[in-house]
C-alpha positions as CSV (number, residue, x, y, z in Angstrom):
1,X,-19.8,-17.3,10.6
2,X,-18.8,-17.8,14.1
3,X,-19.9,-14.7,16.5
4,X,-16.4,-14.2,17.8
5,X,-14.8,-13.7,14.3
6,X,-17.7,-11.4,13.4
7,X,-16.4,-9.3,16.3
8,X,-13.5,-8.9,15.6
9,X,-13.8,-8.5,11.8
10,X,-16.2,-5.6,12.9
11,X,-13.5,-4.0,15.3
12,X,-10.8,-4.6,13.3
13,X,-12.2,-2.8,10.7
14,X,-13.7,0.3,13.2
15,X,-10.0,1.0,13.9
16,X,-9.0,1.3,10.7
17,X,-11.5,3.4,9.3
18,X,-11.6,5.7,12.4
19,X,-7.5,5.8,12.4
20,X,-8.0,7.2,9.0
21,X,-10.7,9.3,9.7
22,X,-9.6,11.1,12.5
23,X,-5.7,11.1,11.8
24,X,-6.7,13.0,8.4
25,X,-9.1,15.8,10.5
26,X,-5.9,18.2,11.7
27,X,-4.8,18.4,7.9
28,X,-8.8,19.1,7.0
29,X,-9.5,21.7,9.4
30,X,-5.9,23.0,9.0
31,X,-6.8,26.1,6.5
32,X,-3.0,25.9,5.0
33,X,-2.4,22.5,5.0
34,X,-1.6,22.2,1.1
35,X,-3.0,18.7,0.7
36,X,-6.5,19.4,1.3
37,X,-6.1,22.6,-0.4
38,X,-5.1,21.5,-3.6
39,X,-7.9,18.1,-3.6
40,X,-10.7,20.5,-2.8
41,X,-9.7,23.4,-5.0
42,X,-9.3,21.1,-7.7
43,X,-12.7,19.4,-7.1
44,X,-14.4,22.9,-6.6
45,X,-13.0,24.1,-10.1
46,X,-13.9,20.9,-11.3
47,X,-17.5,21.1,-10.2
48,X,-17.7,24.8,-11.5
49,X,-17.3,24.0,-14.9
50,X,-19.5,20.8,-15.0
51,X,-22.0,21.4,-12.6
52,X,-22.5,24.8,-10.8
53,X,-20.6,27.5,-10.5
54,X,-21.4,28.0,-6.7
55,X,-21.5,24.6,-5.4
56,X,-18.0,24.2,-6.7
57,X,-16.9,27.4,-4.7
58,X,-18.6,26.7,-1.8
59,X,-17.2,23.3,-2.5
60,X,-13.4,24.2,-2.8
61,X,-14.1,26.8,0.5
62,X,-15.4,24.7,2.5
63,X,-15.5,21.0,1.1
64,X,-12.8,20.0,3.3
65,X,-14.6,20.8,6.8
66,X,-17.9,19.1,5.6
67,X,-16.5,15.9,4.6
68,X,-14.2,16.2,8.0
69,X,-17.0,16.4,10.0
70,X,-18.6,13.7,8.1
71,X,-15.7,11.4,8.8
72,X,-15.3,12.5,12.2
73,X,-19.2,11.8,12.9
74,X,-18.5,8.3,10.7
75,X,-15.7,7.7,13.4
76,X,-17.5,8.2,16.3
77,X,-20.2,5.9,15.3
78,X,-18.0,3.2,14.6
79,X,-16.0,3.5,18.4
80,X,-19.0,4.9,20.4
81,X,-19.5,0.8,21.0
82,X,-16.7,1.4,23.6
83,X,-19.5,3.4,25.4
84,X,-22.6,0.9,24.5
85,X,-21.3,-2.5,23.7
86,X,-25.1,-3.7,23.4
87,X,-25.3,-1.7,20.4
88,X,-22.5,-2.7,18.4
89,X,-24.1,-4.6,16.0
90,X,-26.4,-1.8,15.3
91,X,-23.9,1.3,15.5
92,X,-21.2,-1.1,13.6
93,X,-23.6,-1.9,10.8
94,X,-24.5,2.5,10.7
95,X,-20.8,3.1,10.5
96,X,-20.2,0.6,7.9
97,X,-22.5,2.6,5.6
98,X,-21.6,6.0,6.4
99,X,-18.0,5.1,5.7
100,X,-19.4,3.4,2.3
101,X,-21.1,6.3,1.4
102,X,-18.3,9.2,2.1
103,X,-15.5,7.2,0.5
104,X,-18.0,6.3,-2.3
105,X,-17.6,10.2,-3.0
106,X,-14.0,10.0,-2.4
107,X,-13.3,7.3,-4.7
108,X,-15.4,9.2,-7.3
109,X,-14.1,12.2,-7.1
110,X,-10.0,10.7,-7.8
111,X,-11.6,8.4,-10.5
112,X,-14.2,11.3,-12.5
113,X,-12.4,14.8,-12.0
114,X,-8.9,16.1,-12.6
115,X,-8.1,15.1,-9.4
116,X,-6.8,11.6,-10.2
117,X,-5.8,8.6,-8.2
118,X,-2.5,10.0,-7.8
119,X,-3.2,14.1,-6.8
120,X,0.5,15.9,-7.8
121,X,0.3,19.7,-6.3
122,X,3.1,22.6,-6.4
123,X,4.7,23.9,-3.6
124,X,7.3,26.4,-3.1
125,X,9.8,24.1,-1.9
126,X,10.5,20.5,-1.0
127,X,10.2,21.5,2.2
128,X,6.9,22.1,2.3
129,X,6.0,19.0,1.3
130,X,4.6,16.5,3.4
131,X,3.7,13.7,1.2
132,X,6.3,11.4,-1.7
133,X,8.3,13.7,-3.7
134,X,8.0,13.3,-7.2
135,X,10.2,15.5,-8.6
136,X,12.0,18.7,-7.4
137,X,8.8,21.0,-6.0
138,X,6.5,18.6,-6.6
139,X,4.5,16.5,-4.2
140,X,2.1,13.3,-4.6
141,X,0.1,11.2,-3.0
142,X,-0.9,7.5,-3.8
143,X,-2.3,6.5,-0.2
144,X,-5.1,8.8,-0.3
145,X,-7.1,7.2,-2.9
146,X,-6.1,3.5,-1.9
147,X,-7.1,4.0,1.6
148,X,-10.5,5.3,0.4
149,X,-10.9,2.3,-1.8
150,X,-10.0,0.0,0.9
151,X,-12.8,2.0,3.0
152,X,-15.3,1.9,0.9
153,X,-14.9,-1.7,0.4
154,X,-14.4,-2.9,4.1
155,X,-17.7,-0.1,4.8
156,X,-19.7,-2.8,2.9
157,X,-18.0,-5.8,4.8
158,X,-18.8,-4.2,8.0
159,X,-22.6,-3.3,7.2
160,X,-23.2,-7.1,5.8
161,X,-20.9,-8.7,8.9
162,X,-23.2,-6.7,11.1
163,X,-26.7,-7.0,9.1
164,X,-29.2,-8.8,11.2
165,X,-30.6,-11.6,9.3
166,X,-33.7,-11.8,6.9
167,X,-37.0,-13.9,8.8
168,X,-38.4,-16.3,7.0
């Protein structure tokens, strides 16, 4: 593959993942933003009853601020080539997997748990709700998921468009 395409395949996806990554930090370190609330709660509980009691509480207290920080250290990775262009191949190809591997979680968490692809919360009135409407009180949200999946995915593209290759 040409050199120039690889570029910008890279780039391309960079800014997407790190325009979903750090567009998504306010609502994850934003203690009552209902969104994150209701994912990691429900994860938490979730991981209560099949795993550990404490890991899912510590989990649904402070889930959302590890995997923000996770995303916003995946995020910096994938730009910081702004900064060191000789190293883009490199940080691209690091980014790449770190997006793999937190999406990976994030894809198994709306497929394995409660959760679902689709996460449906209550609120106390439509105006409080900052995703589709589903029914009076009722919000959902079918990006999240679908943007994780098309993360993980394009994490892989980016780590193999940026791979150096095998010596013979």
């Amino acid at each position: 593959m040409n050199n120039t395409i690889k570029v910008v395949i890279s780039w391309l996806i960079a800014l997407w993942t790190s325009n979903v990554f750090i567009s998504s930090l306010f609502y994850k370190f934003d203690e009552t933003a209902l969104e994150p609330q209701h994912i990691f709660s429900t994860i938490g509980d979730w991981m209560s009853n099949t795993i550990n009691t404490t890991l899912g509480e510590l989990f649904s207290q402070y889930g959302a601020i590890l995997v923000g920080l996770a995303e916003l250290a995946t995020a910096l990775v994938l730009l910081a080539p702004v900064v060191v262009w000789k190293h883009r191949e490199k940080l691209h190809c690091i980014g790449g997997l770190m997006a793999f591997v937190v999406m990976t979680g994030a894809v198994f968490f709306h497929i394995f748990t409660p959760l679902g692809w689709s996460p449906t919360w209550k609120v106390a009135n439509e105006a409080a709700c900052q995703a589709t409407f589903i029914a009076p009180n009722l919000c959902t949200d079918t990006g999240l998921a679908n943007a994780a999946l098309s993360i993980l995915v394009l994490g892989l593209v980016m780590v193999f468009v940026n791979k150096k290759p095998q010596s013979k």
